[in-house]
C-alpha positions in Angstrom: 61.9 24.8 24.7 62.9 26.3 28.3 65.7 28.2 26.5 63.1 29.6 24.6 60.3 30.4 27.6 63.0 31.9 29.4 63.8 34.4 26.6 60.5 35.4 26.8 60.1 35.9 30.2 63.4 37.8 30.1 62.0 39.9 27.5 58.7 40.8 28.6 60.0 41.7 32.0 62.7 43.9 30.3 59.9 45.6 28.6 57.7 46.0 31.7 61.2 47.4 33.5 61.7 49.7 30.7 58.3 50.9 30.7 57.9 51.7 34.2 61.0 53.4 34.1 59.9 55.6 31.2 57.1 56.6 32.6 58.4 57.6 35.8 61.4 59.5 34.1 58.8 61.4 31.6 57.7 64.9 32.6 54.2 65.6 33.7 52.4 66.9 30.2 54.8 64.1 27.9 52.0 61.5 27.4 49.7 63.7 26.6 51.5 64.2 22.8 51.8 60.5 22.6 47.8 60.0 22.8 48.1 59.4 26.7 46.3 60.8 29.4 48.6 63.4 31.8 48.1 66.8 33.3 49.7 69.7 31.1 54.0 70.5 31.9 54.0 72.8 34.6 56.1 76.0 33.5 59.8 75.4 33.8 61.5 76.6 37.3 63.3 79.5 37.8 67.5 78.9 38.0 68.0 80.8 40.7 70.8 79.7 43.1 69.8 78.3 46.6 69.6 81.8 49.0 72.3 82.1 51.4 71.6 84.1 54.1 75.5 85.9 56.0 75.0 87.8 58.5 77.3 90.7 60.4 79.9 90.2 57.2 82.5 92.6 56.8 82.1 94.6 54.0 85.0 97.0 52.9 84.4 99.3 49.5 86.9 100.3 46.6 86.9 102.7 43.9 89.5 105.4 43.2 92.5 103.7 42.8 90.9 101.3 40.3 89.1 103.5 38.1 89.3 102.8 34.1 90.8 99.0 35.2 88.6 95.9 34.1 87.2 94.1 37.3 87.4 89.7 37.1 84.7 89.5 35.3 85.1 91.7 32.6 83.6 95.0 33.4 85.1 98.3 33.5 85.0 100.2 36.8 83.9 104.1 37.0 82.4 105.8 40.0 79.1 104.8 39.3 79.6 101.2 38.7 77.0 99.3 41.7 78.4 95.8 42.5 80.5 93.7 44.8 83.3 91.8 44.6 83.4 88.0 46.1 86.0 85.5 46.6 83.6 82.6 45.3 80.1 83.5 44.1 80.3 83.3 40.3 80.1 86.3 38.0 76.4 88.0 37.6 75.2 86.9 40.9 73.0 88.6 42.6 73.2 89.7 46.3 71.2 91.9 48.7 73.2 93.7 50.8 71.2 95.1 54.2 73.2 98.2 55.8 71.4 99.8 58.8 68.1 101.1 57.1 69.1 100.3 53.5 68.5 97.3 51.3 70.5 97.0 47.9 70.4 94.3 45.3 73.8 94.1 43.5 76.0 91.8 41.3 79.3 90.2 41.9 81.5 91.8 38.9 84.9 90.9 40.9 87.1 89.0 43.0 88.3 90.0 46.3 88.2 91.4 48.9 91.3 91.4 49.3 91.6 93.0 52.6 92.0 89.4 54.9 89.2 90.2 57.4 86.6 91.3 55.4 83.8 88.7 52.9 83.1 91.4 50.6 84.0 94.9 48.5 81.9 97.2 47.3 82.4 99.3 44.4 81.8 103.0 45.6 78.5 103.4 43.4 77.2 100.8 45.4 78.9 102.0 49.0 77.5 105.7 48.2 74.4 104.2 47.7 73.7 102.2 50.8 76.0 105.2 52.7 78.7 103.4 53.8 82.1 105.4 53.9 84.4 102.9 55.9 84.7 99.4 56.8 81.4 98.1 58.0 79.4 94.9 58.8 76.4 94.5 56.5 73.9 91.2 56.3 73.7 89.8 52.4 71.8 86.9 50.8 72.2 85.6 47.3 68.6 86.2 45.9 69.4 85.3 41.8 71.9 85.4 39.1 71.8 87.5 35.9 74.2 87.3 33.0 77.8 88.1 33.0 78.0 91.4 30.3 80.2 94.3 29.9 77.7 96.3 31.2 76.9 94.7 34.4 76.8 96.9 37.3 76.3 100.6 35.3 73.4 102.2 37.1 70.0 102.8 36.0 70.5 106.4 34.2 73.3 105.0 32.0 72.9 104.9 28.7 73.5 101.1 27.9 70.0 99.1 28.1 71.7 96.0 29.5 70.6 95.0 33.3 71.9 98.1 35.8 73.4 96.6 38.8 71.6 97.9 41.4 67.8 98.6 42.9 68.0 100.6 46.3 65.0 99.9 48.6 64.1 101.3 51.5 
């Protein structure tokens, strides 16, 4: 008779553990299609990598030499290609780069720099753009991440209607 009293306590406090932890592993809106009473999901979060802020970072640009070659992550390079290449950020991230009065938003499409002292390497779309000619500090922050196509990085005028690489403000 204990043995049995014991099994029941055992399970009713399994089931009391199992439900609490259900309903604190449920998301907000989930009881609500069982019958239950719960305020509606809120609308899934954006993935957008944590922002990390560099300032003074060398930045260094390339182009000429590398025309018609694929960059790391797939894309072909031609003069008007605006991105960046990065020793770590993954393909398709997004960076703002801040040089003197200018403010571009570009994606990694390559590794490198390979230049020792500099963080970053421009293609020459996006070094024309921002007017940089030579090697230059320039303040970036990763502000989002967009998918990693072959057309990554053409500008806004091309013909392709996948995401240009680069918005120029200021």
């Amino acid at each position: 008779m204990t043995m049995r009293v014991a099994l029941k306590t055992s399970t009713i406090l399994l089931v009391l553990l199992t439900t609490a932890a259900l309903a604190t592993a449920l998301p907000a809106g989930a009881l609500a299609d069982t019958g239950g009473s719960a305020a509606p999901a809120p609308a899934p979060a954006a993935t957008t990598p944590p922002s990390r802020a560099h300032t003074g970072a060398v930045a260094t640009w390339f182009g000429p030499g590398f025309y018609g070659k694929q960059t790391a992550c797939g894309q072909t390079l031609t003069p008007g290609v605006i991105g960046v290449a990065n020793r770590t950020l993954p393909c398709g991230t997004l960076v703002q780069i801040t040089y003197k009065s200018h403010t571009l938003t570009v994606p990694v499409l390559d590794r490198g720099p390979y230049a020792h002292h500099a963080s970053w390497d421009l293609t020459a779309g996006a070094a024309g753009a921002l007017g940089i000619s030579e090697t230059v500090r320039i303040g970036t922050q990763v502000v989002g991440k967009t998918a990693n196509t072959p057309a990554l990085g053409l500008p806004p005028t091309s013909p392709s209607t996948a995401l240009a690489g680069g918005s120029l403000a200021g």
